[in-house]
C-alpha positions as CSV (number, residue, x, y, z in Angstrom):
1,X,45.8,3.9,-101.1
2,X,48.0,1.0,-100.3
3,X,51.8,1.1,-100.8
4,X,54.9,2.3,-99.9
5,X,56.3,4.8,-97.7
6,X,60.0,5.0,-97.5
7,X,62.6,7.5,-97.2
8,X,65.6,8.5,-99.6
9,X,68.4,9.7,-98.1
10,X,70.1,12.8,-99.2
11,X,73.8,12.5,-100.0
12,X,76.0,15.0,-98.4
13,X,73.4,15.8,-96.0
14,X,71.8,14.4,-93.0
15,X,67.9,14.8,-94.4
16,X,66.0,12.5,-95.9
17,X,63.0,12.4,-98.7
18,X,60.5,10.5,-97.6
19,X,58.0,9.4,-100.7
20,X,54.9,7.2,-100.9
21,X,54.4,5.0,-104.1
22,X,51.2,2.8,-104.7
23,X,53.9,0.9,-107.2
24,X,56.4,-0.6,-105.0
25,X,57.5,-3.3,-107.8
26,X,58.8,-0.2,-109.7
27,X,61.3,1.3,-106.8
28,X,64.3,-0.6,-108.1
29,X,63.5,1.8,-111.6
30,X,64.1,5.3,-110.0
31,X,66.4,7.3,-111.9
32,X,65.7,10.7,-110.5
33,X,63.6,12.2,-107.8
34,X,61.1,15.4,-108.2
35,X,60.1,17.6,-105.9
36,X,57.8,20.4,-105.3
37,X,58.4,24.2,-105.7
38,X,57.0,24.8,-102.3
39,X,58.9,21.0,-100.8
40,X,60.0,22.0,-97.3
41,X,63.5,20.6,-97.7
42,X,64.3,22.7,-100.9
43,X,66.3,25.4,-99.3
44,X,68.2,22.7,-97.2
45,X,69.0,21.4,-100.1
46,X,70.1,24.2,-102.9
47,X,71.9,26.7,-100.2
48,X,75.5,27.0,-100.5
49,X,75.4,25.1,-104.2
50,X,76.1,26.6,-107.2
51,X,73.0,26.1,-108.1
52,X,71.4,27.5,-105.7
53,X,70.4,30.9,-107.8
54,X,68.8,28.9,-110.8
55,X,66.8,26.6,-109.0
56,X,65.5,29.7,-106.4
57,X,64.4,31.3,-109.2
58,X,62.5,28.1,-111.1
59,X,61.1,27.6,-108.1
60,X,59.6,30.7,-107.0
61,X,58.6,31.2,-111.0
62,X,56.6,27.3,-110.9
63,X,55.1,28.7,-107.6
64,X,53.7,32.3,-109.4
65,X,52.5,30.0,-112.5
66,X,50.6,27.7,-110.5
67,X,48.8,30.0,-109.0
68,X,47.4,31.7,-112.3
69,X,47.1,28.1,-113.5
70,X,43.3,26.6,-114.2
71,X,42.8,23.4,-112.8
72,X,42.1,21.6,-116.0
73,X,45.3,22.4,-117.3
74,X,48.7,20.3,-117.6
75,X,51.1,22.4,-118.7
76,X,54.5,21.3,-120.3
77,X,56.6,19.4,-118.0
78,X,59.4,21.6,-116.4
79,X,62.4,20.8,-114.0
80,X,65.5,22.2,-112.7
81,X,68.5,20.1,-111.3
82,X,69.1,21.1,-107.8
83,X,72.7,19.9,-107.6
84,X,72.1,16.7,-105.3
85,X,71.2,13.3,-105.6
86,X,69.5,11.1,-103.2
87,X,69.9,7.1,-102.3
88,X,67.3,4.5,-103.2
89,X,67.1,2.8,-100.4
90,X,66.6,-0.5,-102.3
91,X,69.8,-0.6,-104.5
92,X,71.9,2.1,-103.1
93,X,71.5,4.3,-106.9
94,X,72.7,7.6,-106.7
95,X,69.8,9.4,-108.2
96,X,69.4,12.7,-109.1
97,X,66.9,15.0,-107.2
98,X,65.2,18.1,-109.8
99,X,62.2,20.2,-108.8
100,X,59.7,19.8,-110.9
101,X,56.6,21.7,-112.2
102,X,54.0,18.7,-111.9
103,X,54.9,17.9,-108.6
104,X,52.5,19.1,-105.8
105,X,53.3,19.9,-102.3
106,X,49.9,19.7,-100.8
107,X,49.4,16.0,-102.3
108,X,51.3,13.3,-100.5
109,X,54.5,14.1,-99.1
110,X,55.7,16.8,-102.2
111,X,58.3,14.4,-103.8
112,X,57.6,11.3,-105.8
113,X,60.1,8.7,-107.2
114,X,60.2,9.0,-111.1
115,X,60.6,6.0,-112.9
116,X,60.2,6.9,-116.5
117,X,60.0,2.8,-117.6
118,X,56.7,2.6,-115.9
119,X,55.1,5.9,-115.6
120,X,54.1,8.4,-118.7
121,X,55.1,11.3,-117.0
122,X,58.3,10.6,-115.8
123,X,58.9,8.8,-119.3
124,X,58.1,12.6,-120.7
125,X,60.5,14.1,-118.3
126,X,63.3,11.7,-118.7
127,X,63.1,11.9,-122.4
128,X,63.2,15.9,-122.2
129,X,66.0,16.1,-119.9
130,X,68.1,13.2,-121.2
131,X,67.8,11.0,-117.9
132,X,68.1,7.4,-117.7
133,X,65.1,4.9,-118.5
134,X,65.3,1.7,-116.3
135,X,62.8,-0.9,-117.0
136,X,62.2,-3.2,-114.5
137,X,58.9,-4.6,-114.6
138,X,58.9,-6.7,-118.3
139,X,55.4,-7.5,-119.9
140,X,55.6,-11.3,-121.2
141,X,54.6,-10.5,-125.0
142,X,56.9,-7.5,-125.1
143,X,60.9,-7.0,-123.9
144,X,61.6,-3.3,-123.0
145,X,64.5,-1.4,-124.4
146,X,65.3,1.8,-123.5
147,X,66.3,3.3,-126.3
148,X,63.6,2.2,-128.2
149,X,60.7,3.0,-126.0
150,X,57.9,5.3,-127.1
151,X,56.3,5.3,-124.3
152,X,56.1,4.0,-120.7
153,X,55.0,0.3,-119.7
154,X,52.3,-0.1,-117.1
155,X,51.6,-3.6,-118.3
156,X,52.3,-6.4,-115.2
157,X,54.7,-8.5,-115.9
158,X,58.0,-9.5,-114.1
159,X,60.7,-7.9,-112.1
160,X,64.3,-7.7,-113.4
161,X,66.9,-5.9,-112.6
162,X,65.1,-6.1,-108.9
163,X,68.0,-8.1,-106.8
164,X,66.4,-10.6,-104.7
165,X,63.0,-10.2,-106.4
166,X,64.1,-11.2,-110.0
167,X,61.6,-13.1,-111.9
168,X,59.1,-12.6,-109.7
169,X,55.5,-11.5,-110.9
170,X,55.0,-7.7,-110.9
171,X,51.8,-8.2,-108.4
172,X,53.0,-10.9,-106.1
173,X,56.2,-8.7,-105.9
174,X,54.3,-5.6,-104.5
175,X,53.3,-6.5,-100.9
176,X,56.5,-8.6,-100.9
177,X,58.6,-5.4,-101.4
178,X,56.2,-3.1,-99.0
């Protein structure tokens, strides 16, 4: 695939996620971060918080289901808050980092960038856990509000909210960004 590899850095600690997106004209639209059960950086970043307990045992519990899981089957979207955030390298956001059940550790790098605006399954996710919907890529013959959305947009269109790539086309914007 062509796109973006980059890495968020982990505030309070000095580790980094690194993710890959094949939608770089959405980075500026990242309101959270998920991770894998099995992500190697999950202990570095739960020990010591008071968290720590919960998410050990969501994790370990995602790990057990996906193992009895068919292959066919999506189940409902989980995620637990690990207590940290991580910083888009593109904005400086604060965003926060959850572990999350559709998230897999053997396909790219085990963490992917959620922006609900623009993809259905962080939409699902945000929605369920009350996190912020950004849009940043706007459709000509639609405006996006967040509030109102019923679904995410994966229509081209052009960038706001993206600093020095405002008004730019969605497409053109992509290998400019990467």
């Amino acid at each position: 695939s062509t796109g973006l590899e980059c890495r968020f850095k982990i505030a309070d600690l000095d580790e980094s996620i690194s993710i890959f997106t094949t939608r770089p004209d959405t980075i500026f639209g990242v309101t959270f971060m998920s991770i894998a059960a099995e992500h190697q950086l999950l202990e570095s970043l739960i020990t010591g918080t008071e968290r720590e307990e919960e998410v050990r045992k969501f994790a370990e519990r995602i790990i057990e289901e996906k193992q009895r899981q068919r292959p066919d089957e999506e189940p409902e979207k989980e995620g637990s808050f690990t207590g940290r955030y991580c910083i888009n390298p593109f904005n400086g956001d604060q965003v926060p980092i959850f572990v999350a059940n559709f998230v897999l550790a053997e396909y790219g790098t085990g963490a992917v960038m959620a922006v609900p605006a623009h993809d259905q399954r962080d939409f699902e996710f945000a929605r369920k856990y009350d996190l912020p919907i950004k849009p940043v890529v706007i459709p000509e013959e639609c405006p996006l509000e967040p509030e109102t959305m019923e679904a995410a947009s994966t229509i081209p269109g052009k960038l706001v909210q993206s600093a020095d790539f405002n008004g730019m086309d969605s497409l053109d914007a992509q290998e400019k960004i990467i």
